[in-house]
N, CA, C and O of each residue as an XYZ file, in Angstrom:
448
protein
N       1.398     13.538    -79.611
C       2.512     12.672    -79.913
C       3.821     13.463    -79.949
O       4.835     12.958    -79.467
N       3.843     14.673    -80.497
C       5.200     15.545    -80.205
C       5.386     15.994    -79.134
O       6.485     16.365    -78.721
N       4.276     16.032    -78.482
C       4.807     16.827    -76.916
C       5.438     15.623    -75.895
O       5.977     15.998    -74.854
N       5.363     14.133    -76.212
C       5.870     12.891    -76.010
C       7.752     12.287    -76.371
O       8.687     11.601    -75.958
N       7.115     13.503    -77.797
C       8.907     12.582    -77.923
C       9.867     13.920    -77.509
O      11.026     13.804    -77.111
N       9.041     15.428    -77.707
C       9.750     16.506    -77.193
C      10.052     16.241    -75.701
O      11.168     16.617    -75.341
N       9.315     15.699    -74.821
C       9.803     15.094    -73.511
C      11.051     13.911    -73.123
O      12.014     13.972    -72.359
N      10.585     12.933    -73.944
C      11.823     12.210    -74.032
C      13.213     12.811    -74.139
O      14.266     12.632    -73.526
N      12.766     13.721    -75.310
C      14.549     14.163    -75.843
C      14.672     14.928    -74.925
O      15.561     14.452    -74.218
N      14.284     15.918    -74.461
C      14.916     16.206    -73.145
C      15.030     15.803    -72.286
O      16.017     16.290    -71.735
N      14.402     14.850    -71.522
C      15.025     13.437    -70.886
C      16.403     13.074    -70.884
O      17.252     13.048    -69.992
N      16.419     12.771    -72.234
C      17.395     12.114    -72.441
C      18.958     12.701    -72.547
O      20.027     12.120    -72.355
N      18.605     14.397    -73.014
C      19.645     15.377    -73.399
C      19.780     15.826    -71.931
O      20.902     16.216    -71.609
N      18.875     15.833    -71.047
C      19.472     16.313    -69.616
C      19.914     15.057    -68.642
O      20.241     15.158    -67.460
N      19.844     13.825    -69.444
C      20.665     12.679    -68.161
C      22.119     12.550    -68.999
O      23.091     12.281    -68.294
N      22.315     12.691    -70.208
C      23.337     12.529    -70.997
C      24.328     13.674    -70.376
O      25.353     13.109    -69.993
N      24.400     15.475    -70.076
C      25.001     16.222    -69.518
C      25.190     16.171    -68.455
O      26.224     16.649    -67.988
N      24.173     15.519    -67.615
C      24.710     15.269    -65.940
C      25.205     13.798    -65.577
O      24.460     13.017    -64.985
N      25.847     13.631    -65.768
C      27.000     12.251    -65.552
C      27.863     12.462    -63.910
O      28.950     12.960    -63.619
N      26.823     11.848    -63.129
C      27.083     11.691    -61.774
C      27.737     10.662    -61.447
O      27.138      9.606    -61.649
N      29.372     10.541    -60.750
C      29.800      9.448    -60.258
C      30.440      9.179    -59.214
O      31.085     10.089    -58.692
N      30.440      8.035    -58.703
C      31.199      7.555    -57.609
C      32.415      7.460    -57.543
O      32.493      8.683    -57.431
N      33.958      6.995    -57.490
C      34.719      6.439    -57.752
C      35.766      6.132    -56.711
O      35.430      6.500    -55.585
N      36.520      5.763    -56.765
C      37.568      5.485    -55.895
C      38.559      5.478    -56.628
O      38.726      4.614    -57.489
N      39.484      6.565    -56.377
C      40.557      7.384    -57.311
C      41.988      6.915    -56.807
O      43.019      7.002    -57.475
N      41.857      6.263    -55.161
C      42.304      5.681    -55.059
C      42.549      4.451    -53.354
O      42.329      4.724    -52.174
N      43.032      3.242    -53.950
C      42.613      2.166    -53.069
C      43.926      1.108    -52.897
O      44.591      0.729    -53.861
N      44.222      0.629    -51.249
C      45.070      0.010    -51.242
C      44.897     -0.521    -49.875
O      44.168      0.157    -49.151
N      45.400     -1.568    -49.379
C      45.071     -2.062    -48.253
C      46.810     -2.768    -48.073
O      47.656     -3.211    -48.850
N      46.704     -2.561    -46.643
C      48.425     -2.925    -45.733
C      48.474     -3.621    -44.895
O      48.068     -3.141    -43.837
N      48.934     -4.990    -44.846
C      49.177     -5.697    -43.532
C      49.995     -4.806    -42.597
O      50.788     -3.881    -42.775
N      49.538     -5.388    -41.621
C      50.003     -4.828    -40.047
C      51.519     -4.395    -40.074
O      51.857     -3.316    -39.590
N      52.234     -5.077    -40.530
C      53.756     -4.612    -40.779
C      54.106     -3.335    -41.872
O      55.217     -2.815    -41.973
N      52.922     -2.962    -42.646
C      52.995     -1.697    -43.402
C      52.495     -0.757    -42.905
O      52.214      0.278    -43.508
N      52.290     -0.998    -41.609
C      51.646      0.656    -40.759
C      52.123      2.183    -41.556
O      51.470      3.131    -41.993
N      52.985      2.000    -41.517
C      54.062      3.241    -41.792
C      53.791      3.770    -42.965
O      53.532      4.946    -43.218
N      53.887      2.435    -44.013
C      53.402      3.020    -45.644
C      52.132      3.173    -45.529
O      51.586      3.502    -46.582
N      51.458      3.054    -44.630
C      50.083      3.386    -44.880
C      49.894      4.301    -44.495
O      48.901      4.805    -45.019
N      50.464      5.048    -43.578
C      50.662      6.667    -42.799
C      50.968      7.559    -44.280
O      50.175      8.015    -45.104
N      51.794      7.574    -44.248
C      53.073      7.605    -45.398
C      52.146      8.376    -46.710
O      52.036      9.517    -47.160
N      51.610      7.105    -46.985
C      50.306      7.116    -48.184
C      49.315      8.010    -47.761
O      48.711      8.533    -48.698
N      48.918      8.388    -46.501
C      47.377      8.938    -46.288
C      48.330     10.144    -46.526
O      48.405     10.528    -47.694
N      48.900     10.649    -45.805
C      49.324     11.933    -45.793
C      49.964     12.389    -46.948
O      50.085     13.611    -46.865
N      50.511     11.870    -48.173
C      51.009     12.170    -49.533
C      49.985     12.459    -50.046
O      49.994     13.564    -50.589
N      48.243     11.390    -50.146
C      47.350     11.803    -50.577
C      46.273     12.870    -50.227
O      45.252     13.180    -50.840
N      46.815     13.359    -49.022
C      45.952     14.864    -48.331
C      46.753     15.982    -49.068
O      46.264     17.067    -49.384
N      48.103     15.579    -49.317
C      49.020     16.735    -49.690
C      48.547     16.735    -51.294
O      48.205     17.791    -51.827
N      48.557     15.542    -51.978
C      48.099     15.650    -53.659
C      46.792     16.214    -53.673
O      46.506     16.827    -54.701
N      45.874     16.150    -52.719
C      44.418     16.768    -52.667
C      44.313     18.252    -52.367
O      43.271     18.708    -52.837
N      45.032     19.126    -51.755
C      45.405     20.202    -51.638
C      44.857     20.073    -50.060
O      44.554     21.194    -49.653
N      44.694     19.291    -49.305
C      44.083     19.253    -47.638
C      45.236     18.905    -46.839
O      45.980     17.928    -46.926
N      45.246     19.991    -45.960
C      46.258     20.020    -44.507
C      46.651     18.700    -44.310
O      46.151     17.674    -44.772
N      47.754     18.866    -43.454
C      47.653     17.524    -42.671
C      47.046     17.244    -41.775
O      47.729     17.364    -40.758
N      45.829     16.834    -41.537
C      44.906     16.889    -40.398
C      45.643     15.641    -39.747
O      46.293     14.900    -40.485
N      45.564     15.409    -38.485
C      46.094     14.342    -37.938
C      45.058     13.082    -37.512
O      44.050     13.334    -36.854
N      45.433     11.474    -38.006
C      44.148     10.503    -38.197
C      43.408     10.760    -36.798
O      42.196     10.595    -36.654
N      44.267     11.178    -35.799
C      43.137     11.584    -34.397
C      42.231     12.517    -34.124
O      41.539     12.708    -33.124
N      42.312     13.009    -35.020
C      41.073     14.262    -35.278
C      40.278     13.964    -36.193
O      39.294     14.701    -36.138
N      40.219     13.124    -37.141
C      39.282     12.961    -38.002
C      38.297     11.903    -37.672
O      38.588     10.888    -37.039
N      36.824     12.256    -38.244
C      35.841     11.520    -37.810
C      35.723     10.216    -37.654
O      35.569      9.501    -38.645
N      35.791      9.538    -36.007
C      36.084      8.103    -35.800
C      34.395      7.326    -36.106
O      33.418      8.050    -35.915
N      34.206      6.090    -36.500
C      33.458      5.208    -36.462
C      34.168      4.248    -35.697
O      35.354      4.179    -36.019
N      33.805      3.461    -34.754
C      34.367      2.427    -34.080
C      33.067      1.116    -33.832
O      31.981      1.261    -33.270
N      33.647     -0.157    -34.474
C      32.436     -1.176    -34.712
C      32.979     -2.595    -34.404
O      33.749     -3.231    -35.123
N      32.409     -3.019    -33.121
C      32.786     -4.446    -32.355
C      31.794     -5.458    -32.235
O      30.711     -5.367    -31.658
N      32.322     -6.530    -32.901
C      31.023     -7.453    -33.050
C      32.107     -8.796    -32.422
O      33.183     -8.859    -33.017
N      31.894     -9.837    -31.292
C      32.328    -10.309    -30.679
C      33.794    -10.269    -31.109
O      34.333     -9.218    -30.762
N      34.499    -11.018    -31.690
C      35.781    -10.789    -31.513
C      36.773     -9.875    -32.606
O      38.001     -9.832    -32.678
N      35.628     -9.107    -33.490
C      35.928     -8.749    -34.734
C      35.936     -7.504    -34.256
O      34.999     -7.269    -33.494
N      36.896     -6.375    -34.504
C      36.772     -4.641    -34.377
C      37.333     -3.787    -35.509
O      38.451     -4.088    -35.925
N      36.812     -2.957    -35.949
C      36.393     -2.266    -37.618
C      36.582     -1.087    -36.790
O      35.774     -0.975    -35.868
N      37.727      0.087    -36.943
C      38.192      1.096    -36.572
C      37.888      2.267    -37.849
O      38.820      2.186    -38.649
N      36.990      3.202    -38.228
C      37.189      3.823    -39.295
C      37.416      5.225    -39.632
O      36.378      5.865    -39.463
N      38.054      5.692    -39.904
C      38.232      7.317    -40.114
C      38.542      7.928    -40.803
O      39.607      7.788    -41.403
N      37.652      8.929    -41.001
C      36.862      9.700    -42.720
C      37.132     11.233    -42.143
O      36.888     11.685    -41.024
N      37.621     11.763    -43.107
C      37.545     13.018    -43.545
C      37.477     13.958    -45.049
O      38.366     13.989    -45.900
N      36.723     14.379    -45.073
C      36.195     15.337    -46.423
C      36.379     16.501    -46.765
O      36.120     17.538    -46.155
N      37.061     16.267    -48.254
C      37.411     17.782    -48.663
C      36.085     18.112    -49.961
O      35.702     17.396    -50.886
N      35.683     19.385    -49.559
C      34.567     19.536    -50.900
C      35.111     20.750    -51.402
O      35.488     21.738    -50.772
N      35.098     20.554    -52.524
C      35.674     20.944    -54.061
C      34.608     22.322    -54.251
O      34.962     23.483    -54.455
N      33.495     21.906    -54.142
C      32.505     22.862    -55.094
C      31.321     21.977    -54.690
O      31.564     20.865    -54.221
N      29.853     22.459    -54.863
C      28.740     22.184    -54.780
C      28.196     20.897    -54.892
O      27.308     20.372    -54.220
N      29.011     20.352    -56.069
C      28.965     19.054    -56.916
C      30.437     18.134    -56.898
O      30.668     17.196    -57.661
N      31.102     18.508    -56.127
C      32.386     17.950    -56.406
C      33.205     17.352    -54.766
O      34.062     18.168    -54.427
N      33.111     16.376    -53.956
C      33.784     16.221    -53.215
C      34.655     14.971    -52.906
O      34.486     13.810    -53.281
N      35.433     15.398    -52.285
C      36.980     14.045    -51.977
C      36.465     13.529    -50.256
O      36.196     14.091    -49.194
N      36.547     11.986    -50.844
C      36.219     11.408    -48.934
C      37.690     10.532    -48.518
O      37.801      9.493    -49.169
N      38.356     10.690    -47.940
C      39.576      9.619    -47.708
C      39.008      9.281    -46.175
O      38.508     10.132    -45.440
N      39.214      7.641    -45.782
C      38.828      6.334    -45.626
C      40.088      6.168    -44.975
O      41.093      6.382    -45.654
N      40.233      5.785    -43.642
C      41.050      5.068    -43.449
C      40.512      4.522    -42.494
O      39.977      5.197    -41.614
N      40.542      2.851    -42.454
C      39.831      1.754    -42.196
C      40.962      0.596    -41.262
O      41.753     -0.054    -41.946
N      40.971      0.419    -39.850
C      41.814     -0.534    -39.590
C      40.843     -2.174    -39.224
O      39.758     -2.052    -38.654
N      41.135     -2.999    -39.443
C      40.271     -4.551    -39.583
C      40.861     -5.461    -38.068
O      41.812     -6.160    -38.419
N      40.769     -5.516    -37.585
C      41.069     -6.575    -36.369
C      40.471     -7.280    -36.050
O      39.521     -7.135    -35.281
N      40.922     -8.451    -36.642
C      40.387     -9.892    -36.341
C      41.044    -11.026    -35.703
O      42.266    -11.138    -35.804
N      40.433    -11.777    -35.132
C      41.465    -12.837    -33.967
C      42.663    -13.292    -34.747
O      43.788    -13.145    -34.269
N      42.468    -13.864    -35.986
C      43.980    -13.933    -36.525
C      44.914    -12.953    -37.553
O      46.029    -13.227    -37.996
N      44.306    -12.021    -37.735
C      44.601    -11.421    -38.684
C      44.643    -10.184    -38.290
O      43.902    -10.045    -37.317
N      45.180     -9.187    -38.601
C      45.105     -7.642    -39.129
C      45.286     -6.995    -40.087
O      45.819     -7.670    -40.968
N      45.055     -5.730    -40.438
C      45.066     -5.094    -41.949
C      44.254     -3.642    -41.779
O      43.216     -3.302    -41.211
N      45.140     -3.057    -42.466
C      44.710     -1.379    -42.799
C      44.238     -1.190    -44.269
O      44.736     -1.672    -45.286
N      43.246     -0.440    -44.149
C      42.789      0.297    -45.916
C      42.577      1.299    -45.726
O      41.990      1.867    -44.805
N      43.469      1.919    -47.392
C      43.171      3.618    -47.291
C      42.344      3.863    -48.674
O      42.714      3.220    -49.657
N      41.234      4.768    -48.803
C      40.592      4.867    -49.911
C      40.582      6.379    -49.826
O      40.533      7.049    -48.795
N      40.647      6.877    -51.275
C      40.287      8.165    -51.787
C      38.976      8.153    -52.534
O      39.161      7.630    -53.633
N      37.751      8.519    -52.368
C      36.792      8.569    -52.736
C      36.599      9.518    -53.443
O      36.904     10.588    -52.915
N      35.947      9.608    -55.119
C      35.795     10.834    -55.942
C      33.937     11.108    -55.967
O      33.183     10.314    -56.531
N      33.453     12.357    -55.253
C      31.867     12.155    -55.830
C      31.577     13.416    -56.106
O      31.747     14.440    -55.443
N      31.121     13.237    -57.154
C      30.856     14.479    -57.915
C      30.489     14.144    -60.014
O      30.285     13.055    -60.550
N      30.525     15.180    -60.509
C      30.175     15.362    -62.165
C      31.285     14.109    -62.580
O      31.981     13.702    -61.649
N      31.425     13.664    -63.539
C      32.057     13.411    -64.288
C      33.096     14.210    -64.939
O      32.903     15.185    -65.666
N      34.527     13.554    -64.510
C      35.385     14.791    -65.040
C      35.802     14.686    -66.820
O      36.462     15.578    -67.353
């Protein structure tokens, strides 16, 4: 019976110190007429991250067409440390009536 609850508590004392999370540190989406602030924005947030200005044409494209719908996406990653990395997202939406850009900063890593 002690070698039961001596298991638990360490269980429990080693999920309590490792606090693994997702987050999105930061998120915003731009109609078609905010191209610019959305440039604007990616590149302020490579500069607050301590990452170059890589240019959005070099960074890793996903490209996704489903009849009249096309999902443009491009990701690049800065890693921090072992346990610690930054993903920024930039996502363009084209749809028959509509358009729209999203930029996301992704946090994954410990709990800060």
């Amino acid at each position: 019976m002690k070698k039961i609850i001596l298991i638990l508590l360490v269980c429990l004392f080693s999920l309590a110190c490792n606090k693994y999370v997702v987050e999105n540190v930061f998120q915003k989406i731009y109609p078609v007429t905010q191209v610019q602030l959305a440039y604007h924005d990616v590149y302020s947030q490579l500069y607050k991250y301590g990452l170059d200005s890589i240019p959005l044409d070099k960074w890793i494209t996903n490209d996704m067409t489903i009849d009249t719908i096309h999902i443009s996406q491009k990701i690049v990653r800065k890693v921090v440390n072992k346990t610690n990395e930054y993903t920024f997202i930039f996502t363009s939406y084209v749809y028959p009536k509509t358009s729209f850009y999203e930029f996301v900063v992704r946090y994954d890593g410990k709990k800060k």
